[in-house]
PyMOL Python script that loads the backbone (N, CA, C, O; Angstrom):
from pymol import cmd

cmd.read_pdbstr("""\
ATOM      1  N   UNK A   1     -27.519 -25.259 -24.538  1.00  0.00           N
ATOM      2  CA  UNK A   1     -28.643 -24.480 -24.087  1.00  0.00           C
ATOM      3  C   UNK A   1     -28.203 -23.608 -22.908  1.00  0.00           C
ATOM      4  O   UNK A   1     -27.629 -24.105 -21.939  1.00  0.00           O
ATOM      5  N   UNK A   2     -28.577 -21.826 -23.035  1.00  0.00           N
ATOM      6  CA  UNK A   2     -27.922 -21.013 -21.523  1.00  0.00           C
ATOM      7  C   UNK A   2     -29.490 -21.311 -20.998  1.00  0.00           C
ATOM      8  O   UNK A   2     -30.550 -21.474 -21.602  1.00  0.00           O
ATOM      9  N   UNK A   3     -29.160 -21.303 -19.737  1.00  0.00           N
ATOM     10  CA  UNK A   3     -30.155 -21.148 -18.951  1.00  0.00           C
ATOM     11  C   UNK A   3     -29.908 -19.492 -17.657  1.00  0.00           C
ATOM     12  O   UNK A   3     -29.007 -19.182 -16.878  1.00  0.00           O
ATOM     13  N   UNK A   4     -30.994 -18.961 -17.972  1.00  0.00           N
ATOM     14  CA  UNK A   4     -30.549 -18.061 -16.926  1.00  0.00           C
ATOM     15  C   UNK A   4     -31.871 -17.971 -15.693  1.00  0.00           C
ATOM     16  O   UNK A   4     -32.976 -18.355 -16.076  1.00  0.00           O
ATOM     17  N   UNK A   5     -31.780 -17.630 -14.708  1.00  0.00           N
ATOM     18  CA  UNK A   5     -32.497 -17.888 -13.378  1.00  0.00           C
ATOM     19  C   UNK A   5     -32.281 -16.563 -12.742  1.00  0.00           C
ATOM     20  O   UNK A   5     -31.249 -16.029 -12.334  1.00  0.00           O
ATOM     21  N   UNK A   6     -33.748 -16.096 -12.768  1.00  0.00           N
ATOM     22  CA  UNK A   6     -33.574 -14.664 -11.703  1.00  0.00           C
ATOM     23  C   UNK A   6     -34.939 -14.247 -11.749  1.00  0.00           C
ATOM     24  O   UNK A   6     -35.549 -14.535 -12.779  1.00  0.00           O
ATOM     25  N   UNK A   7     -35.643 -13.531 -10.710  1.00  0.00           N
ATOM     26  CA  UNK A   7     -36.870 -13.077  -9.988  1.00  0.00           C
ATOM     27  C   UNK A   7     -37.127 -11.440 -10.826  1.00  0.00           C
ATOM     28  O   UNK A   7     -36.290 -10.659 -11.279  1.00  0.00           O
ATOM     29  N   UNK A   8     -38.382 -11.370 -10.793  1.00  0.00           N
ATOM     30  CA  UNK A   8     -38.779  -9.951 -11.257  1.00  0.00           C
ATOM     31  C   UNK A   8     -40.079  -9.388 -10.606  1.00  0.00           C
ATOM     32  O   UNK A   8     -41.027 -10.150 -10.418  1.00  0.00           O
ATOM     33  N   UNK A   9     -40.150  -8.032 -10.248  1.00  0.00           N
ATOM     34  CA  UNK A   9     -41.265  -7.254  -9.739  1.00  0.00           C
ATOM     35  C   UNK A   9     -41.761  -7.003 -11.006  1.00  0.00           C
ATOM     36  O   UNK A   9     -42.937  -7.363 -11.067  1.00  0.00           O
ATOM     37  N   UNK A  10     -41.296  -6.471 -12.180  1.00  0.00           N
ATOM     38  CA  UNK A  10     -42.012  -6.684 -13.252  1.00  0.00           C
ATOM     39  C   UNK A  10     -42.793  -7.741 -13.736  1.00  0.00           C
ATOM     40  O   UNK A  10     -42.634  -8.909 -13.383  1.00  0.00           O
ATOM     41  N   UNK A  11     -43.517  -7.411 -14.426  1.00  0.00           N
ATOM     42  CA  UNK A  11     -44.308  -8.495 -15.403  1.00  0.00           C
ATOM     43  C   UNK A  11     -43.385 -10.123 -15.802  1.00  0.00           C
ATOM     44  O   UNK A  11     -42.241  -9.707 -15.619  1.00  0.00           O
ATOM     45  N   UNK A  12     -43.316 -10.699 -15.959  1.00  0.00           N
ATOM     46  CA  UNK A  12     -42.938 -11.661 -16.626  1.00  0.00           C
ATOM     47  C   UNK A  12     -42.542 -10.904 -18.207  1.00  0.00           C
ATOM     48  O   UNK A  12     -41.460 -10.447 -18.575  1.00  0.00           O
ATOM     49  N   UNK A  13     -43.497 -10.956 -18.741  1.00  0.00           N
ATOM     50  CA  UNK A  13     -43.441 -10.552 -20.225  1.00  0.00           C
ATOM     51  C   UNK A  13     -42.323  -9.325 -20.213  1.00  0.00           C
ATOM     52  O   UNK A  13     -41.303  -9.368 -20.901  1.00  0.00           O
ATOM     53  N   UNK A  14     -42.516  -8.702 -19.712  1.00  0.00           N
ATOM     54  CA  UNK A  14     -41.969  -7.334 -19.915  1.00  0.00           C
ATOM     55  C   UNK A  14     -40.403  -7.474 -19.259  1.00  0.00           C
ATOM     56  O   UNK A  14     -39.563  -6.592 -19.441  1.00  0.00           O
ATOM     57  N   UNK A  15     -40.112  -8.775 -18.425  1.00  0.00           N
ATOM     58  CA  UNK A  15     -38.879  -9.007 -18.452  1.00  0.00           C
ATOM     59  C   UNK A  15     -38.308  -9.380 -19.085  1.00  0.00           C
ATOM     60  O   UNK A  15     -37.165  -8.991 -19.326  1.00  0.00           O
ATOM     61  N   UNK A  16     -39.192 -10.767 -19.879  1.00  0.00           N
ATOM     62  CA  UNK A  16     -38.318 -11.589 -21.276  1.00  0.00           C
ATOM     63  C   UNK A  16     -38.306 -10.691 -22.133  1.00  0.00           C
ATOM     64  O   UNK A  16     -37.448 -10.882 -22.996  1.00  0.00           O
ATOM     65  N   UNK A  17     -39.243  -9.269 -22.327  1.00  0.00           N
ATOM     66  CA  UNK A  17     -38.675  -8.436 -23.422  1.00  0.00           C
ATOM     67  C   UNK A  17     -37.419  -7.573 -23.053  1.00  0.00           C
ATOM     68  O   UNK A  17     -36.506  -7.502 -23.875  1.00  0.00           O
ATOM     69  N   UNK A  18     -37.348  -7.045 -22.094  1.00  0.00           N
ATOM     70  CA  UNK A  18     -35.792  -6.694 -21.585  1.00  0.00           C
ATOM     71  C   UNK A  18     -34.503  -6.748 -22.256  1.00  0.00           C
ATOM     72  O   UNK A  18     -33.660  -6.049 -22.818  1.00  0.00           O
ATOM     73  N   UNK A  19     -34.946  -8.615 -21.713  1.00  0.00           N
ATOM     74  CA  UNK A  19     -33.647  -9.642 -22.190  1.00  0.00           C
ATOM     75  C   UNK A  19     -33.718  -9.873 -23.905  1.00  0.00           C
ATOM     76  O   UNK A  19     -32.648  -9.869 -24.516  1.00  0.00           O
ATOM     77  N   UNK A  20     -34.855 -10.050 -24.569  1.00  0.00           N
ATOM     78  CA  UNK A  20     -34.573 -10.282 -25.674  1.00  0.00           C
ATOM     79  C   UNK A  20     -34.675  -8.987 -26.945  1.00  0.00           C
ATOM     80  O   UNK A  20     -34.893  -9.109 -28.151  1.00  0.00           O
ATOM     81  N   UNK A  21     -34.446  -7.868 -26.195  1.00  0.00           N
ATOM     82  CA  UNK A  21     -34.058  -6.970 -26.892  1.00  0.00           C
ATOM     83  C   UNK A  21     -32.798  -6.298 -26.579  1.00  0.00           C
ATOM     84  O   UNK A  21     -32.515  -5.246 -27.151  1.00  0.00           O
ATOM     85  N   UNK A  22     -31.943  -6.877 -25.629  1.00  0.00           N
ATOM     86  CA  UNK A  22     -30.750  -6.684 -25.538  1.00  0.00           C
ATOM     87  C   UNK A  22     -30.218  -5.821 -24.368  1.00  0.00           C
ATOM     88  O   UNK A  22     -29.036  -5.509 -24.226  1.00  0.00           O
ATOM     89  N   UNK A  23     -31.592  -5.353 -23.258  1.00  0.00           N
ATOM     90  CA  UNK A  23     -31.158  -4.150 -22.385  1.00  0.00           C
ATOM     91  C   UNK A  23     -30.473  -4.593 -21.362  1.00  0.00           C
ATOM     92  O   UNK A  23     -30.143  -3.748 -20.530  1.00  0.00           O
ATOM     93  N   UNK A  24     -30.073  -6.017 -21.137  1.00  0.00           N
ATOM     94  CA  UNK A  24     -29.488  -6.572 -20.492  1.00  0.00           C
ATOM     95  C   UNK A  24     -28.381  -7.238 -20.779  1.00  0.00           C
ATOM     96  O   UNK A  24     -28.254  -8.302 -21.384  1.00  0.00           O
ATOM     97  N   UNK A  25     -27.309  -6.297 -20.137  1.00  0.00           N
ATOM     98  CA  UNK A  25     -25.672  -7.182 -20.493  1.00  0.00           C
ATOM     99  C   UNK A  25     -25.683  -8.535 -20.299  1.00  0.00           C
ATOM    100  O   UNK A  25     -25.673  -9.216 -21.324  1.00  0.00           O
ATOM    101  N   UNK A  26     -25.708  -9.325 -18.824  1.00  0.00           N
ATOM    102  CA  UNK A  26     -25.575 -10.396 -18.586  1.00  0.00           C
ATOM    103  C   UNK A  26     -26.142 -11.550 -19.605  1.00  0.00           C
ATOM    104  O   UNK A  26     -25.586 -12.642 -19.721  1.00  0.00           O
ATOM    105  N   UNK A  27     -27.518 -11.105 -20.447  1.00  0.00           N
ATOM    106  CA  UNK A  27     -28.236 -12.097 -21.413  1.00  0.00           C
ATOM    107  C   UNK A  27     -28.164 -12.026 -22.600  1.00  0.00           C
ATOM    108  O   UNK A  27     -28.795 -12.778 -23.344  1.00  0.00           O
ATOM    109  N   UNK A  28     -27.307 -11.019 -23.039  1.00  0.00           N
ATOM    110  CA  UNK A  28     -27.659 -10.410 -24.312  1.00  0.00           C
ATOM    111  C   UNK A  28     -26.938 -11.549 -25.066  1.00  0.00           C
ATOM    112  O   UNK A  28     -27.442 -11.645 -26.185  1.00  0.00           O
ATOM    113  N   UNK A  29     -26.239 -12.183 -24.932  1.00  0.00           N
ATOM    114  CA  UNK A  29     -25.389 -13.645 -25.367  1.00  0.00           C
ATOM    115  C   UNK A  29     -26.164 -14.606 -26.042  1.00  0.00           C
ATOM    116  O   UNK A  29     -26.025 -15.209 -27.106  1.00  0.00           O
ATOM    117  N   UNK A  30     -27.466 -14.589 -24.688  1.00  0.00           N
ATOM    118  CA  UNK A  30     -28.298 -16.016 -25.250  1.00  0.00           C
ATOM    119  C   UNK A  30     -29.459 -15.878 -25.905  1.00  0.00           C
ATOM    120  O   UNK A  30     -30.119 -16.915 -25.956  1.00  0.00           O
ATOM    121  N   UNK A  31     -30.069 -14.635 -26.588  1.00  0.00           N
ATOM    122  CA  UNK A  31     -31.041 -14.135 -27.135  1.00  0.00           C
ATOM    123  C   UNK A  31     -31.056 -15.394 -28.434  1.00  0.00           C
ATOM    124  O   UNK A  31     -30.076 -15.710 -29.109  1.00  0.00           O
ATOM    125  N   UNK A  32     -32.192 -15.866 -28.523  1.00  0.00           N
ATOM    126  CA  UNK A  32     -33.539 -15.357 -27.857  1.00  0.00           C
ATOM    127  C   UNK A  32     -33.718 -15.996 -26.552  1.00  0.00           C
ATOM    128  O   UNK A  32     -32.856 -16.831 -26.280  1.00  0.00           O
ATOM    129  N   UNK A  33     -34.759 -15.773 -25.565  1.00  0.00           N
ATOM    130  CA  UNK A  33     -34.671 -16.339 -24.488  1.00  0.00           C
ATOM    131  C   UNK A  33     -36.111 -16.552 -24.657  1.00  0.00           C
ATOM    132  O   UNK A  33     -36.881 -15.713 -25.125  1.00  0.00           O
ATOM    133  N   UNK A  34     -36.456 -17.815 -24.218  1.00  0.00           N
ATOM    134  CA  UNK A  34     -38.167 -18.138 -23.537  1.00  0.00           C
ATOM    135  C   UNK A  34     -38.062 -18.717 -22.132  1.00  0.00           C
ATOM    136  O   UNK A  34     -37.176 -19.293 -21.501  1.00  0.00           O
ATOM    137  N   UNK A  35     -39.217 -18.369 -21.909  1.00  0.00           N
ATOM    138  CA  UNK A  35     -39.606 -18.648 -20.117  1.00  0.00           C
ATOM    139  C   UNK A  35     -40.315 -19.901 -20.256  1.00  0.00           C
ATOM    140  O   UNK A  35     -41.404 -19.955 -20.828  1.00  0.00           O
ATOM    141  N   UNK A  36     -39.629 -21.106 -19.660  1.00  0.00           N
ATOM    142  CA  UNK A  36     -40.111 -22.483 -19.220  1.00  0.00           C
ATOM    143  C   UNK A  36     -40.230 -22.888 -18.202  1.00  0.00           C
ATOM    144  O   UNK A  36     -40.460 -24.087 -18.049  1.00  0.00           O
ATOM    145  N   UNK A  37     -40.091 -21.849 -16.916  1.00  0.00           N
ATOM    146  CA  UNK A  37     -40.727 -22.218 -15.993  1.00  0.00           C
ATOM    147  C   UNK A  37     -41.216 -20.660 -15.024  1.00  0.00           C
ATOM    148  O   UNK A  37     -40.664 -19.560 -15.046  1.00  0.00           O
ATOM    149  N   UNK A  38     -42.433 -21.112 -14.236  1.00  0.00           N
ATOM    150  CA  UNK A  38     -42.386 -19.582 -13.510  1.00  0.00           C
ATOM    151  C   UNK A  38     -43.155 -20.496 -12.530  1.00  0.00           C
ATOM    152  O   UNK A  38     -43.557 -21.652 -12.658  1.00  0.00           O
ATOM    153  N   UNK A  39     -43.236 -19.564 -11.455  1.00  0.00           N
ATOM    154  CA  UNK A  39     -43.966 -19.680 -10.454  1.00  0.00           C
ATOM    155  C   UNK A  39     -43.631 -17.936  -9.257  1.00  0.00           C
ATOM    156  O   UNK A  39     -42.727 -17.125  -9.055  1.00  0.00           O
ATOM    157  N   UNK A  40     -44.997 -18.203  -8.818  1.00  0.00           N
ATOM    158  CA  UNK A  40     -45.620 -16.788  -7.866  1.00  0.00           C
ATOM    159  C   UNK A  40     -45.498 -16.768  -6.590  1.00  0.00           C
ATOM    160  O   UNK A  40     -46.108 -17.589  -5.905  1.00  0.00           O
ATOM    161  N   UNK A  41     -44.885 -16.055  -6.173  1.00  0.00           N
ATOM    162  CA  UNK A  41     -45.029 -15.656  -4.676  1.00  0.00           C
ATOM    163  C   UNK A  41     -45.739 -14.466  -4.043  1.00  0.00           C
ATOM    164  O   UNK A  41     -45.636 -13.344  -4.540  1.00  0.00           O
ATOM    165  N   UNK A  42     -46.378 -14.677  -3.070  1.00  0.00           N
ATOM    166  CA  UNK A  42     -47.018 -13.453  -2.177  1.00  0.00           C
ATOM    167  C   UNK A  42     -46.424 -12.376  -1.849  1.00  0.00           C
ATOM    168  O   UNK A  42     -46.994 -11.288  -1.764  1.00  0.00           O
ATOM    169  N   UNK A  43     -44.671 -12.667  -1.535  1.00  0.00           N
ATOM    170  CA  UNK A  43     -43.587 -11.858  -0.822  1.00  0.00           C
ATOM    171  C   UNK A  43     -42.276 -11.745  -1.471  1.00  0.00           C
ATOM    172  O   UNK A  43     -41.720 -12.699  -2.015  1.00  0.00           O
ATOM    173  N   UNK A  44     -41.718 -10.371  -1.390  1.00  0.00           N
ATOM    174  CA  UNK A  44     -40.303 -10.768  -1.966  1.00  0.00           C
ATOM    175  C   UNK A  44     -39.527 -11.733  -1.259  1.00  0.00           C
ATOM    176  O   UNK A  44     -38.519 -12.073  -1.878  1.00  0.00           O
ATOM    177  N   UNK A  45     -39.688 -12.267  -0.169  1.00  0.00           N
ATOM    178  CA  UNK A  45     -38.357 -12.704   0.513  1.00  0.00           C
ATOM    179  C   UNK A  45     -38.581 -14.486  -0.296  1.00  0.00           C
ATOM    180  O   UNK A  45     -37.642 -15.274  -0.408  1.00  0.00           O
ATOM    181  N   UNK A  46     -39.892 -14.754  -0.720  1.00  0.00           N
ATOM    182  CA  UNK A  46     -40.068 -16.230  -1.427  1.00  0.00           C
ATOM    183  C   UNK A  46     -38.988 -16.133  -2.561  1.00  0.00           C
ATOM    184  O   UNK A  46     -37.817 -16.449  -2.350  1.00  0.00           O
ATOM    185  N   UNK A  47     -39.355 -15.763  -3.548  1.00  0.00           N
ATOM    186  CA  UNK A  47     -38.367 -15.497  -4.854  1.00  0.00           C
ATOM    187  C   UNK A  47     -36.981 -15.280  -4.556  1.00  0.00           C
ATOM    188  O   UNK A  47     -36.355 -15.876  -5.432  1.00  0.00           O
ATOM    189  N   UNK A  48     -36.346 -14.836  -3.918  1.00  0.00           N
ATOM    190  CA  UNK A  48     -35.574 -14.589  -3.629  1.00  0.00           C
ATOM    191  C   UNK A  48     -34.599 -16.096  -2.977  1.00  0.00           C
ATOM    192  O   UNK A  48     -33.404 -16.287  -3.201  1.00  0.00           O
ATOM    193  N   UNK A  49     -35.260 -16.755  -2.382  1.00  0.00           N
ATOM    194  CA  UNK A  49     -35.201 -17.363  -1.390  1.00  0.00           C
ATOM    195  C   UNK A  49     -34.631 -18.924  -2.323  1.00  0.00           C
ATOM    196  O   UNK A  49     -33.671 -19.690  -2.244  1.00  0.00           O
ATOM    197  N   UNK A  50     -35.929 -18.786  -3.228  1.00  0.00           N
ATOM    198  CA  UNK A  50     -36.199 -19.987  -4.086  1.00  0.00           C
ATOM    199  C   UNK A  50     -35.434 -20.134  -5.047  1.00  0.00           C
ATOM    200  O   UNK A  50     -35.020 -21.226  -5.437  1.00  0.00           O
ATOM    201  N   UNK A  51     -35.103 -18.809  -5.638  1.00  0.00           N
ATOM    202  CA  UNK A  51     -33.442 -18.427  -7.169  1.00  0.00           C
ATOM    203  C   UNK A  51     -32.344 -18.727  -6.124  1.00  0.00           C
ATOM    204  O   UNK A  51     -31.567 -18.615  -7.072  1.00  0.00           O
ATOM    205  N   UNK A  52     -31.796 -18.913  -5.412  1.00  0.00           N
ATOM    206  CA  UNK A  52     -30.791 -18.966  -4.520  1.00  0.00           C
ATOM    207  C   UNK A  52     -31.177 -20.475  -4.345  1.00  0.00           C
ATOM    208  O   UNK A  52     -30.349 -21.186  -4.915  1.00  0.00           O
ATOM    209  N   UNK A  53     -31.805 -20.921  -3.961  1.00  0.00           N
ATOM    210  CA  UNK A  53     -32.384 -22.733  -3.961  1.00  0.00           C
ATOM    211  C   UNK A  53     -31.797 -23.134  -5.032  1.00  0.00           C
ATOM    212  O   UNK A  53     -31.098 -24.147  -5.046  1.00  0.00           O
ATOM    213  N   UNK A  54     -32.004 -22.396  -6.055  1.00  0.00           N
ATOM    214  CA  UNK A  54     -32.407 -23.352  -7.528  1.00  0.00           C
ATOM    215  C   UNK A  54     -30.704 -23.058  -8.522  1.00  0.00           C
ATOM    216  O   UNK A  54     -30.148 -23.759  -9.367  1.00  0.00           O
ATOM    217  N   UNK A  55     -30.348 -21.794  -7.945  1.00  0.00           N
ATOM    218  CA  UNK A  55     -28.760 -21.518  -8.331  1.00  0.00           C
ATOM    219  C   UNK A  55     -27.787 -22.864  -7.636  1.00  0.00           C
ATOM    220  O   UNK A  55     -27.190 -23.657  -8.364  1.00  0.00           O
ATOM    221  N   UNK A  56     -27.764 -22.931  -6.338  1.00  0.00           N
ATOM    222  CA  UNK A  56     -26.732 -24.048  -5.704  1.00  0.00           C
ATOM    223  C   UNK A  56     -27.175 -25.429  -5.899  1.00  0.00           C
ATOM    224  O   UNK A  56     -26.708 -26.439  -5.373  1.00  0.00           O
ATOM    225  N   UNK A  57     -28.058 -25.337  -6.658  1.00  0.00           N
ATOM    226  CA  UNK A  57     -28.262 -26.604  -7.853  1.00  0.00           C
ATOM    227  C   UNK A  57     -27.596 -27.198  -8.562  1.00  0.00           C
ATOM    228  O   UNK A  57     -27.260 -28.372  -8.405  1.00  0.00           O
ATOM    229  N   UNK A  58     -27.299 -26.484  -9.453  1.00  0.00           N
ATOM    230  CA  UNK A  58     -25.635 -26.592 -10.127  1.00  0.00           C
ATOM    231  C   UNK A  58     -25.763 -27.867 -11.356  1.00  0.00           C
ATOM    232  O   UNK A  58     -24.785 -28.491 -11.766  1.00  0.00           O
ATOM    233  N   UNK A  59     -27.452 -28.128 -11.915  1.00  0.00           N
ATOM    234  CA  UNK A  59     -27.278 -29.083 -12.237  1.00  0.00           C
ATOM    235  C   UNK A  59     -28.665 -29.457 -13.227  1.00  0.00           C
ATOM    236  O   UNK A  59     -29.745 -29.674 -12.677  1.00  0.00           O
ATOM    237  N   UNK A  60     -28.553 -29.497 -14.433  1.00  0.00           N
ATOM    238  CA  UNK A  60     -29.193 -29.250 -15.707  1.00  0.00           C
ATOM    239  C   UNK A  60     -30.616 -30.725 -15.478  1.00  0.00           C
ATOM    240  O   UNK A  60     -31.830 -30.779 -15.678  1.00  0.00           O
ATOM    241  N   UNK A  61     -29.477 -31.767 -14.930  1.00  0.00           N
ATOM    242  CA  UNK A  61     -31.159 -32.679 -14.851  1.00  0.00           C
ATOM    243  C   UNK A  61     -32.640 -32.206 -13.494  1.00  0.00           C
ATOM    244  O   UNK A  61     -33.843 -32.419 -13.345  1.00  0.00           O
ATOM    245  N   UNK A  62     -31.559 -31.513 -12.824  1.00  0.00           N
ATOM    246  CA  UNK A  62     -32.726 -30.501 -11.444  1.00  0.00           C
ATOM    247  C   UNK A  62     -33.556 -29.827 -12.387  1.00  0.00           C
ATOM    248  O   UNK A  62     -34.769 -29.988 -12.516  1.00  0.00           O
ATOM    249  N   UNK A  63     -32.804 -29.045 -13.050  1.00  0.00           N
ATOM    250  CA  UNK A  63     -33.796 -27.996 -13.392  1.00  0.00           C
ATOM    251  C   UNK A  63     -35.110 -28.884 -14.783  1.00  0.00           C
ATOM    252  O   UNK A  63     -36.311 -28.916 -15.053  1.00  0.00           O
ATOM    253  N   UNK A  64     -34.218 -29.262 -15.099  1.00  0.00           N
ATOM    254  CA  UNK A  64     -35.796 -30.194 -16.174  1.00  0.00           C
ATOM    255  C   UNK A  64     -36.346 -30.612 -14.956  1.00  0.00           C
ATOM    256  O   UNK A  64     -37.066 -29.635 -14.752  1.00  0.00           O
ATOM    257  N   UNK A  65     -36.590 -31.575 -13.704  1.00  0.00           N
ATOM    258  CA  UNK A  65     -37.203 -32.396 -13.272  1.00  0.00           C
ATOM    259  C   UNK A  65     -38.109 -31.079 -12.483  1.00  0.00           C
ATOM    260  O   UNK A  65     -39.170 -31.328 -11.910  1.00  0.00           O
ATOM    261  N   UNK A  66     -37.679 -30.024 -12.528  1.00  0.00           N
ATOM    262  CA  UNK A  66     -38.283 -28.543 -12.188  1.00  0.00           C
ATOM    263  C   UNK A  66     -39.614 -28.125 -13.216  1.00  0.00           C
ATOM    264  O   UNK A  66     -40.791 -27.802 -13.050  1.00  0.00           O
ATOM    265  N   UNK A  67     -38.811 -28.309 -14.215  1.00  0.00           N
ATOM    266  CA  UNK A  67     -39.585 -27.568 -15.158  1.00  0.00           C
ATOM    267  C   UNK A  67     -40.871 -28.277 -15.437  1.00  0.00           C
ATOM    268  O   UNK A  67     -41.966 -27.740 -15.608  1.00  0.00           O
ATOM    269  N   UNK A  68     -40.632 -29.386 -15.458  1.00  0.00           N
ATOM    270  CA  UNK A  68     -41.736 -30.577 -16.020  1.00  0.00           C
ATOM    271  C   UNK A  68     -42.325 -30.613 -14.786  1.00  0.00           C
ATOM    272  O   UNK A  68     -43.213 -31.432 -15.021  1.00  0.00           O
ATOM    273  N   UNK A  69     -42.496 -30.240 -13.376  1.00  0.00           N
ATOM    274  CA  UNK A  69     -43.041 -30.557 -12.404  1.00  0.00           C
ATOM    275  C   UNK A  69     -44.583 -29.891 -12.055  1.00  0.00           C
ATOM    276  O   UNK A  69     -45.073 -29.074 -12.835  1.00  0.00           O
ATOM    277  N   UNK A  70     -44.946 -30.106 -11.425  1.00  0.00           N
ATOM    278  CA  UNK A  70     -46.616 -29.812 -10.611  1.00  0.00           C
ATOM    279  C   UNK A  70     -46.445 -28.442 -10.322  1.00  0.00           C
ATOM    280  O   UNK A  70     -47.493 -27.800 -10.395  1.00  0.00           O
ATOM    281  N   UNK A  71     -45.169 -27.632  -9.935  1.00  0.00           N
ATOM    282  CA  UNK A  71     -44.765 -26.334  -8.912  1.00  0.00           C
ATOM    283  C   UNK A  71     -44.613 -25.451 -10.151  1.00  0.00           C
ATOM    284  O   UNK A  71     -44.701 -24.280  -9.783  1.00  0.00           O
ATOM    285  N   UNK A  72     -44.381 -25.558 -11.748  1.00  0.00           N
ATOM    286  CA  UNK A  72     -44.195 -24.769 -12.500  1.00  0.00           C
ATOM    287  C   UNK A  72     -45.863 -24.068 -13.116  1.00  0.00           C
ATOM    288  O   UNK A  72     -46.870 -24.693 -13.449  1.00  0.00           O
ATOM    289  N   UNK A  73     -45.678 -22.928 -13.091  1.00  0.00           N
ATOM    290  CA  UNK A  73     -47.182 -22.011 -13.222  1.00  0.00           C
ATOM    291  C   UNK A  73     -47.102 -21.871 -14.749  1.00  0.00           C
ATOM    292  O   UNK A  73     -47.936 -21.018 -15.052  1.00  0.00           O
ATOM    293  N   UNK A  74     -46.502 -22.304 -15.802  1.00  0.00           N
ATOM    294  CA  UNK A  74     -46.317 -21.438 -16.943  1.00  0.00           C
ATOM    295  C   UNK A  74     -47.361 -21.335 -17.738  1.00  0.00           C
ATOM    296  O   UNK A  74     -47.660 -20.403 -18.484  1.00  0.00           O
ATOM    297  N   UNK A  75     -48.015 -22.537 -17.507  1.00  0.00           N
ATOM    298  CA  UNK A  75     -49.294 -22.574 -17.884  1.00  0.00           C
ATOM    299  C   UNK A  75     -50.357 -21.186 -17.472  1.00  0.00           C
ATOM    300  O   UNK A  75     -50.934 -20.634 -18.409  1.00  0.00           O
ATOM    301  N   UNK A  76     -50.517 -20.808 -16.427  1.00  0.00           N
ATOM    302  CA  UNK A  76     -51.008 -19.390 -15.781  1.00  0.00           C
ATOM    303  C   UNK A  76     -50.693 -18.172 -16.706  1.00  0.00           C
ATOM    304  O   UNK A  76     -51.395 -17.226 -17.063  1.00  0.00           O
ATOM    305  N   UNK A  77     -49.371 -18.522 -16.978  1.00  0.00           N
ATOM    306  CA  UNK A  77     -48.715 -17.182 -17.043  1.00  0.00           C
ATOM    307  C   UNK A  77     -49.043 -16.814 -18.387  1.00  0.00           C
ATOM    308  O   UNK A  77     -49.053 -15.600 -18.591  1.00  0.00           O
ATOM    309  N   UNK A  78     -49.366 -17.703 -19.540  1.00  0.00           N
ATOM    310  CA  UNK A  78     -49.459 -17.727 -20.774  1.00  0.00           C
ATOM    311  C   UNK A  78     -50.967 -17.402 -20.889  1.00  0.00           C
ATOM    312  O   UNK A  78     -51.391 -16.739 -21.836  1.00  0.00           O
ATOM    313  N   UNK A  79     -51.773 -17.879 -19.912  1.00  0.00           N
ATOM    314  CA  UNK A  79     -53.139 -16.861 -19.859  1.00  0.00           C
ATOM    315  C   UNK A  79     -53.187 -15.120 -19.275  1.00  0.00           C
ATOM    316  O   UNK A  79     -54.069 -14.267 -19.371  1.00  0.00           O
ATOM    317  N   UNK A  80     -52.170 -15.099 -18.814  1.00  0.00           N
ATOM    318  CA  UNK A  80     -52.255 -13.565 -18.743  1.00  0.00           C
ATOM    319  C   UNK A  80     -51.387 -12.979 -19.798  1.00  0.00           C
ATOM    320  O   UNK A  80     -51.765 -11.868 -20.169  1.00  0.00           O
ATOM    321  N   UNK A  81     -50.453 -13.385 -20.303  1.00  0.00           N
ATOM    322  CA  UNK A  81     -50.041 -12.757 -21.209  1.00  0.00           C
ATOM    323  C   UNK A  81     -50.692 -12.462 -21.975  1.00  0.00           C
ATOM    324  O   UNK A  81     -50.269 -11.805 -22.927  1.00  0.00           O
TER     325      UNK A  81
END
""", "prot")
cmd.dss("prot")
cmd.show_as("cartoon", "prot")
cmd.util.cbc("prot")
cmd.orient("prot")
């Protein structure tokens, strides 16, 4: 499984379409891609702050115990989509 981790001023949606139509070198590898976790910030400097947290992680059982957690919005996000 790739996992990739990175922040967007765009939409959510309109990023995973990005990636899964190929406009992106770095992802174009792991197509298709779905979003299993998100969460919102007020400010850029949060997101930013938090992908840099979650990169020096380095470690596949973090990110499930992430994903499955109270802090993941995806639920939200699938009502605005």
């Amino acid at each position: 499984m790739s996992t990739y981790r990175g922040y967007t001023a765009a939409t959510p949606q309109g990023r995973l379409d990005r990636h899964n139509n190929g406009m992106t070198r770095s992802t174009k590898s792991g197509i298709p891609w779905e979003i299993v976790f998100f969460k919102s910030f007020e400010n850029k400097s949060g997101p930013i702050k938090f992908e840099n947290f979650i990169k020096n992680q380095k470690s596949r059982e973090f990110l499930g115990r992430l994903v499955n957690s109270g802090v993941n919005e995806c639920n939200k996000l699938t009502r605005v989509l």
